[in-house]
C-alpha positions as CSV (number, residue, x, y, z in Angstrom):
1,X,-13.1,42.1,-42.1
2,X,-13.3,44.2,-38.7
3,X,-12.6,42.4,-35.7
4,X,-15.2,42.1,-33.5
5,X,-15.1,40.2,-29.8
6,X,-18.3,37.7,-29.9
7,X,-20.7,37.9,-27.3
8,X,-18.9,35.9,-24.4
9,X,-15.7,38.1,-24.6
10,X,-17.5,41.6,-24.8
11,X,-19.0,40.3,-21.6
12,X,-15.6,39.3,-20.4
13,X,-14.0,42.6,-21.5
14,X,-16.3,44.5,-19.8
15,X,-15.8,42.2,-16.9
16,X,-12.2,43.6,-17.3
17,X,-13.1,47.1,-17.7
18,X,-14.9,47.1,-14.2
19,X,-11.7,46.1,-12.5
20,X,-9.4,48.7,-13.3
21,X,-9.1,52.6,-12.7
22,X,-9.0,53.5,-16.1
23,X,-9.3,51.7,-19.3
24,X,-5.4,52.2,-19.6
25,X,-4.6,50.1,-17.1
26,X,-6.7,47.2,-18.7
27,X,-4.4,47.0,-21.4
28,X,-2.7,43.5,-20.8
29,X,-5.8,41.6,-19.4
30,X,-7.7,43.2,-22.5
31,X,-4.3,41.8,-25.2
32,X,-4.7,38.5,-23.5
33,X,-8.5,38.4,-24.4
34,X,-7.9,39.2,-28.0
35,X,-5.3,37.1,-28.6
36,X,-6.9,34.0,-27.0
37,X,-9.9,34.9,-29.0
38,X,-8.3,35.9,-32.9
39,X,-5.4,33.1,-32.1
40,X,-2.8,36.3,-32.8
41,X,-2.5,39.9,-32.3
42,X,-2.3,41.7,-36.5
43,X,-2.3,45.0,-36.7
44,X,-6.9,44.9,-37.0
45,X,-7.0,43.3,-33.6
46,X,-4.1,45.8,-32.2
47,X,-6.2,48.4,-33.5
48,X,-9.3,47.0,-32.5
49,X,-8.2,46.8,-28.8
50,X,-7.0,50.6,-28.7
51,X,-10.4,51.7,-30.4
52,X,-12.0,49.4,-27.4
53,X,-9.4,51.5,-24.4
54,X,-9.6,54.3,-26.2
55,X,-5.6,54.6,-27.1
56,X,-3.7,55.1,-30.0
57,X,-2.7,52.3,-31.8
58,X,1.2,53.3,-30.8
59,X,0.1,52.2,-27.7
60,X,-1.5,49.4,-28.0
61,X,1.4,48.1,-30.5
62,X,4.3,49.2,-28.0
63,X,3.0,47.2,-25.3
64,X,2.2,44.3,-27.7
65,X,5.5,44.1,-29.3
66,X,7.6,44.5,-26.0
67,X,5.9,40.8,-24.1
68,X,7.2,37.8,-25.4
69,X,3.9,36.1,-24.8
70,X,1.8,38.1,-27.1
71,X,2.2,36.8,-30.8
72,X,2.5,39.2,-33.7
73,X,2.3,36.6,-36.4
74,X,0.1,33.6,-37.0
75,X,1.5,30.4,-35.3
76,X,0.7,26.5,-35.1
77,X,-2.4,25.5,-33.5
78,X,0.1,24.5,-30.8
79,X,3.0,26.7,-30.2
80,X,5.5,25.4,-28.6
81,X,8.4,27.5,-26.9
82,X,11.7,26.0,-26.0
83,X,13.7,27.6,-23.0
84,X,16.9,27.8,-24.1
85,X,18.8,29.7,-21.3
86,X,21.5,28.2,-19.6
87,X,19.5,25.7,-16.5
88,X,17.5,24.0,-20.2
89,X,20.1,24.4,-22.0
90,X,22.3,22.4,-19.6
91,X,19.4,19.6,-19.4
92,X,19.2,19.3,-23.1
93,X,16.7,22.0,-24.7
94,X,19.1,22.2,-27.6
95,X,18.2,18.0,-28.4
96,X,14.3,19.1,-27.5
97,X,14.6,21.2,-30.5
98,X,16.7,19.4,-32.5
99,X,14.1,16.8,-32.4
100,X,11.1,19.0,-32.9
101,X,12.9,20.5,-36.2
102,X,13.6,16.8,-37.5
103,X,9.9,15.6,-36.2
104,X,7.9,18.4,-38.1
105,X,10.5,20.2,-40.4
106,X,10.6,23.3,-39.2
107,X,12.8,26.3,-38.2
108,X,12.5,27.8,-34.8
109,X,9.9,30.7,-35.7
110,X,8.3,28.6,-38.1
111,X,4.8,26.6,-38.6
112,X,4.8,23.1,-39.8
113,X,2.7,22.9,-43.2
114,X,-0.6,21.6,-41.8
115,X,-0.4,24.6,-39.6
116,X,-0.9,22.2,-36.5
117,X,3.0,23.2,-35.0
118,X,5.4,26.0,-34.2
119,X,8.2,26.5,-32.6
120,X,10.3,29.0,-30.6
121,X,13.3,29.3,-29.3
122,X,12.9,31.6,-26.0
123,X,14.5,33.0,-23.0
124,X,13.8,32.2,-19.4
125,X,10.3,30.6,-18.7
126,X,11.3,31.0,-15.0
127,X,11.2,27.6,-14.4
128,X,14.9,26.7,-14.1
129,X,14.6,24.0,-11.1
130,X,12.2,22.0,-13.9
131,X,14.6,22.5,-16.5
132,X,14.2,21.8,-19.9
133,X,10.9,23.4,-20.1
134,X,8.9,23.7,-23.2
135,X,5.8,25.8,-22.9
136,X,2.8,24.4,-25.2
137,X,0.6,27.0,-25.9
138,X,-0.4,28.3,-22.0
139,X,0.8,24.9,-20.4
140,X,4.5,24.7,-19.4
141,X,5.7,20.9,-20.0
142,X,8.8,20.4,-17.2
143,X,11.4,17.9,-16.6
144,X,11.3,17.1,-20.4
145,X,13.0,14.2,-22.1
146,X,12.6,13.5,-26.0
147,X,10.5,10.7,-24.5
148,X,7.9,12.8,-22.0
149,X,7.7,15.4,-24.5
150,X,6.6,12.9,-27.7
151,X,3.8,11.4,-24.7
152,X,2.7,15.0,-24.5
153,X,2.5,16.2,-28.2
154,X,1.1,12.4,-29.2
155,X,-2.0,13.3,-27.3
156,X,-2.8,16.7,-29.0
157,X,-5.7,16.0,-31.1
């Protein structure tokens, strides 16, 4: 199945549109929007997009696949990415991890079996003076312990 931006994004892409000097330029703002509304960037919604800017799919997939925040594959209704350059790493991202591997049995690039979790190890999140960081979804989580971090995840629905 085609995929098709429901009504409230077509107005918000066209809200996009408007901003920008050509439809080129709208290519990030316009990523963002489909992957906050298809949960994930596949190859239809990459497709869609250029079709929607007018631009070869190359296009659309170059830019897609070079910025680590756009996802290319399917992930946990929460996604969690764990810094893991060297300020987290110092402050203990490596036992953050540890402990989400053991508390939902997963690999780092994995989803847990309900499809609720994934997680990521990733470089910088630019937020080395709150180090460790993990980034839930579009919410960064700083100054982590094990502890701070089960507080946050226990209140996901």
């Amino acid at each position: 199945m085609k995929p098709v931006f429901n009504e409230s994004a077509e107005k918000e892409f066209k809200d996009i549109i408007s901003r920008y000097p050509n439809k080129r330029a709208a290519m990030l703002p316009t990523l963002h929007l489909a992957q906050r509304e298809f949960g994930w960037l596949s190859r239809e919604v990459m497709g869609y997009v250029g079709e929607l800017l007018e631009l070869p799919f190359s296009d659309v997939y170059d830019a897609a696949s070079f910025y680590t925040m756009f996802k290319l594959k399917p992930t946990g209704k929460y996604h969690l990415q764990v810094c893991h350059t060297l300020s987290c790493a110092l402050r203990g991202a490596g036992e953050i991890c540890k402990h989400l591997h053991q508390k939902y049995g997963i690999e780092s690039g994995e989803t847990s079996a309900d499809g609720k979790f994934s997680v990521l190890k990733v470089e910088c999140l630019g937020a080395c003076g709150t180090a460790p960081v993990v980034q839930i979804n579009d919410d960064y989580h700083e100054d982590l312990t094990i502890d701070k971090l089960d507080a946050v995840l226990d209140k996901l629905d």
